[in-house]
N, C-alpha and C positions, 0 to 999 in steps of 0.2 A: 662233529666227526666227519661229516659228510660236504663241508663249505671247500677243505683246500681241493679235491676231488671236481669240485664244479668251476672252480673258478682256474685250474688248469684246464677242463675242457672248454671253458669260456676263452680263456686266453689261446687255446690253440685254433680255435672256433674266426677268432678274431683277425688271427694271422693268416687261417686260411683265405678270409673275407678278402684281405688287401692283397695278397697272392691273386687270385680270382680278378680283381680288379684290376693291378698291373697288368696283367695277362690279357685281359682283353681291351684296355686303353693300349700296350703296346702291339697288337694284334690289329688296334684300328687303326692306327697313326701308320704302320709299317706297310701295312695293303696299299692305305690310299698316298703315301709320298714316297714309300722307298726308304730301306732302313737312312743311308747317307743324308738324308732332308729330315730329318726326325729327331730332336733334343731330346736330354733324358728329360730336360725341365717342363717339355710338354708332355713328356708320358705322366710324369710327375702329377701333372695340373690337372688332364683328364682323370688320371683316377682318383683323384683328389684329395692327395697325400703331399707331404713334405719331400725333397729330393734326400733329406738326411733319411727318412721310412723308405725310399726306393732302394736305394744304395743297400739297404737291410738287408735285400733280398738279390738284388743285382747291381755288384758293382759297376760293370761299364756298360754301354748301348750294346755291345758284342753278346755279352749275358743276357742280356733282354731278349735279344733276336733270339739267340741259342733257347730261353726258356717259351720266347712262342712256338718255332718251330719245332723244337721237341713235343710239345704236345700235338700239333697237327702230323706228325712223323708217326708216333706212337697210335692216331686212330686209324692212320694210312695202313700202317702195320697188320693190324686188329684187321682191318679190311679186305687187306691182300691174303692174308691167312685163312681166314672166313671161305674167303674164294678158292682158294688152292683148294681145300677138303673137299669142295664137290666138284673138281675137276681133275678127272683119273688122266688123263694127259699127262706126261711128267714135266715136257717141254711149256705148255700152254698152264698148267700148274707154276713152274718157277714164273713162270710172263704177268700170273696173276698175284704173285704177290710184289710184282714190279713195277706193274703199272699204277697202284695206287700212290706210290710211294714217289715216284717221276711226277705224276699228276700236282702232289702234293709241294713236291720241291718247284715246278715251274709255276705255281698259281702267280706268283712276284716274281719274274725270273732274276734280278738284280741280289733279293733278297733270299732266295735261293740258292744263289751262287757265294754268295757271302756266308753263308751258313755253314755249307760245304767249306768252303777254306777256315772258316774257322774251327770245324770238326778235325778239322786236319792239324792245323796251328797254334789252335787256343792251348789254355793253362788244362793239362788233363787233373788238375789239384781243386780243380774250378767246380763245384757240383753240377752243373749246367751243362759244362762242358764232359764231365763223366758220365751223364744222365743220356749225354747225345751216343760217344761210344757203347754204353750200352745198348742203346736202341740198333745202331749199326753190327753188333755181337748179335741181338736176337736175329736181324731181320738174317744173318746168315745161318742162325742157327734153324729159321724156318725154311730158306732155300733147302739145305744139309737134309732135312725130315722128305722132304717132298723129292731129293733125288735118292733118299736111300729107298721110294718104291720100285726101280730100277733096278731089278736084278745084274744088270750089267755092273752098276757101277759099285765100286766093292766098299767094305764098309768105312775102310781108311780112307780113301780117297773121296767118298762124299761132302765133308768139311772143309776138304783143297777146292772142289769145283766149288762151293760153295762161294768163298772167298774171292774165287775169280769171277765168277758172277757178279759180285759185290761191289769188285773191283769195274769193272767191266759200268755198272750202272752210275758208278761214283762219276768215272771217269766223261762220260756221256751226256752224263746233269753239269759237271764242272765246266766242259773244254770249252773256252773266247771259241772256239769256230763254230758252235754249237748254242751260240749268245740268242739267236733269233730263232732258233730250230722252234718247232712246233711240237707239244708232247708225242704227236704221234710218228714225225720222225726222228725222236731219242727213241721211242721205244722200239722203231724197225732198225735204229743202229743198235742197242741194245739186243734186239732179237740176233739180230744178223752173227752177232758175237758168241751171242749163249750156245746158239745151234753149233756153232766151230769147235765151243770145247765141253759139250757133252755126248756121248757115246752118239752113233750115227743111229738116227731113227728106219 
C-alpha cells in the first residue's frame, strides 16, 4: 500500500536532484564565460546528464539563464526585504530592497543584461519565463508595502510609484550607456530617480 507513495517521492526526489544540478553546472559555466560562450552541451556535460534530460527542464540556453538567475533574483529579493523592515526610512527602505537586487543583476553584467531582455521578450508561456515576471510582480509588491508607511502617499497610488520605481531600476540595469557603470553608480542613478518621484522628504 505504501510502495506507489515512495517511489513518486523518489521519483520527484530525483528530478529535483538534476534541477539542482543543472542549476549549478549553468550557474558555473555562465559566471566564468558569459551566457554567449556557453553550449547547452556543456551544461549538459557538467551536470552530467544527456542534452535530451536538459532540454526536460530547459528548452533553450535563454531558459537556463532565466532558471539561474531567477533563483539568485529570488534570494536578492528575500534580502532587500529582510533590509527594508529594519529601516523606518521610506526612501533608504525602497534603496534597500534595490540594492540587492542591482548587485545581483551586475555580478555578470553581459549575463545580466540578457536576462533582463529576456524578462521582457521571452515566451511569458515559458515557466522560467513566468517564474521571472513573477519575481518582478513581488519585488513591486514589496516597493508598494514599504511606501504605503508614508502617510503622504495615498493608498492607490502606492502600486503606481511602485511600478515606476520598478521601472526606473529595470531601466538602469538594461541601458548600452550603463554597460560599464559600476553597481554603485546604477544605484546613485536609480536613487536620483526614486527621490523625483516620491512625495518630497
Amino acid at each position: 500500500m505504501s510502495v506507489a507513495p515512495q517511489s513518486v517521492g523518489r521519483r520527484e526526489r530525483n528530478k529535483q536532484e538534476k534541477l539542482d544540478r543543472i542549476t549549478a553546472a549553468a550557474l558555473e559555466l555562465f559566471s566564468q564565460h558569459g551566457v554567449d560562450d556557453v553550449t547547452t552541451q556543456q551544461i549538459a556535460d557538467k551536470a552530467d546528464i544527456g542534452t535530451g534530460t536538459l532540454f526536460l527542464y530547459a528548452k533553450t540556453k535563454a531558459e537556463l539563464l532565466l532558471l539561474v538567475q531567477n533563483s539568485a533574483y529570488a534570494e536578492a529579493l528575500v534580502s532587500g526585504k529582510k533590509a527594508a523592515e529594519g529601516t523606518p526610512d521610506v526612501f533608504q527602505a525602497v534603496m534597500a530592497i534595490v540594492r540587492p537586487v542591482v548587485e545581483c543583476n551586475r555580478k555578470q553584467i553581459d549575463n545580466g543584461r540578457t536576462y533582463l531582455r529576456e524578462v521582457v521578450f521571452g515566451d511569458p508561456e515559458e515557466p522560467h519565463h513566468r517564474s521571472a515576471l513573477t519575481l518582478t510582480v513581488q519585488t513591486e509588491e514589496a516597493i508598494a508595502e514599504v511606501l504605503r508607511r508614508d502617510p503622504r502617499v495615498e493608498a492607490g497610488h502606492a502600486a503606481k510609484l511602485a511600478h515606476l520605481v520598478s521601472a526606473v531600476m529595470f531601466i538602469s540595469m538594461a541601458a548600452t550607456i550603463n554597460i560599464s557603470a559600476s553597481v554603485e553608480e546604477i544605484l546613485s542613478e536609480i536613487s536620483d530617480h526614486v527621490k523625483a518621484v516620491l512625495p518630497a522628504q
